[in-house]
C-alpha positions as CSV (number, residue, x, y, z in Angstrom):
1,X,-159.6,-125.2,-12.5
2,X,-157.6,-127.9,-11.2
3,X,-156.4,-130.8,-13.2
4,X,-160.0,-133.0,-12.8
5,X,-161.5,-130.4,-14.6
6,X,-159.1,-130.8,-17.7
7,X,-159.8,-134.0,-17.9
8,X,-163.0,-132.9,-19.2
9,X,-161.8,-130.4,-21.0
10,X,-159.5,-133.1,-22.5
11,X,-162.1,-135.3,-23.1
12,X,-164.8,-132.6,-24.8
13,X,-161.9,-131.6,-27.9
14,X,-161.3,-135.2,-28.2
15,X,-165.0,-135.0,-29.3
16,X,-165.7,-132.0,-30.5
17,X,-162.5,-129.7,-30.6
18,X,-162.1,-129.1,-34.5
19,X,-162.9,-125.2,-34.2
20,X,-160.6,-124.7,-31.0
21,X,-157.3,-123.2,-32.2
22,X,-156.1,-121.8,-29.3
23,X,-156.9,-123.8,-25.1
24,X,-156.0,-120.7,-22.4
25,X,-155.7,-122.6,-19.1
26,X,-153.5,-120.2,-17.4
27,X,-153.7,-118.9,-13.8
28,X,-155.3,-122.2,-12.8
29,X,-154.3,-124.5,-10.0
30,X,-152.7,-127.2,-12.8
31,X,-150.0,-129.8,-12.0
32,X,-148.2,-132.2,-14.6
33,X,-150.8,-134.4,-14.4
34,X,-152.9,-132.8,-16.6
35,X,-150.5,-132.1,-19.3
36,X,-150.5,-136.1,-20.2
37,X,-153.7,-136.4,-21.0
38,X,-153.7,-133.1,-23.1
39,X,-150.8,-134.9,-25.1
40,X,-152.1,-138.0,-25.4
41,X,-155.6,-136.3,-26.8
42,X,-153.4,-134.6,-29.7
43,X,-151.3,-137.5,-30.3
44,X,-154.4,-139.5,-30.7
45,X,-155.4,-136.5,-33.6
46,X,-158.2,-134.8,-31.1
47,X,-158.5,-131.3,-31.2
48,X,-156.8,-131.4,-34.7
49,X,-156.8,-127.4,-34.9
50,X,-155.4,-126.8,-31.8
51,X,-152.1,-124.9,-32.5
52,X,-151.3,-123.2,-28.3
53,X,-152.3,-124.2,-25.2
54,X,-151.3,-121.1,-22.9
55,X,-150.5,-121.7,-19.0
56,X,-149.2,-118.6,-18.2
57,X,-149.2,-117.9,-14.3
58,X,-147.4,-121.8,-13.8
59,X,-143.8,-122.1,-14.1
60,X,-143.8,-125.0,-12.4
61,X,-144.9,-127.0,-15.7
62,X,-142.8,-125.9,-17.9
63,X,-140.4,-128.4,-17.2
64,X,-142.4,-131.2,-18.0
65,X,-144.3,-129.1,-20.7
66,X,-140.8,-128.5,-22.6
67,X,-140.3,-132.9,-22.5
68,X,-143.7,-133.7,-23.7
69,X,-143.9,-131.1,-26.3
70,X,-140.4,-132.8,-27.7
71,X,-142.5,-136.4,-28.3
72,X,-145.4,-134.4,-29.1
73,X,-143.7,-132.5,-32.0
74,X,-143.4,-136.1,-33.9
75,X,-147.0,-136.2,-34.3
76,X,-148.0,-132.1,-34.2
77,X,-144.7,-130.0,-35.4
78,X,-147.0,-126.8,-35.3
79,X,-147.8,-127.1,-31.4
80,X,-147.0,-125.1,-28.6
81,X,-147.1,-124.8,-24.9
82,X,-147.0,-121.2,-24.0
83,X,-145.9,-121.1,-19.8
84,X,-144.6,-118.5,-18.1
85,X,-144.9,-116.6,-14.7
């Protein structure tokens, strides 16, 4: 999955993502660019079940994971990023 395809993914729980608690992207080939849109979404109250978005397998977004999830916590308190190697 690359960060196109979560831009679908994105736009689909926007939609239709009240069940989905729990978004397991991890071991993907995902850059920042696809966390914005994935914050934005929630911001906007899409996917308002959606607790964990796991990305294990990408260290190189938790960085920028770590300073959206600090706006993001304004609007979702209960929200995490889970990243790791």
């Amino acid at each position: 999955m690359t960060d196109w395809d979560v831009e679908d993914v994105v736009e689909v729980l926007a939609e239709a993502g009240e069940g989905v608690e729990t978004l397991d992207l991890s071991g993907n080939k995902l850059t920042g660019d696809c966390l914005q849109p994935l914050c934005l979404m929630l911001v906007r109250g899409g996917a308002p079940n959606l607790r964990l978005v796991k990305m294990t397998g990408q260290p190189e977004l938790r960085t920028m994971a770590a300073e959206l999830l600090e706006g993001l916590r304004l609007a979702r308190p209960d929200f995490a990023f889970e990243i790791g190697d």
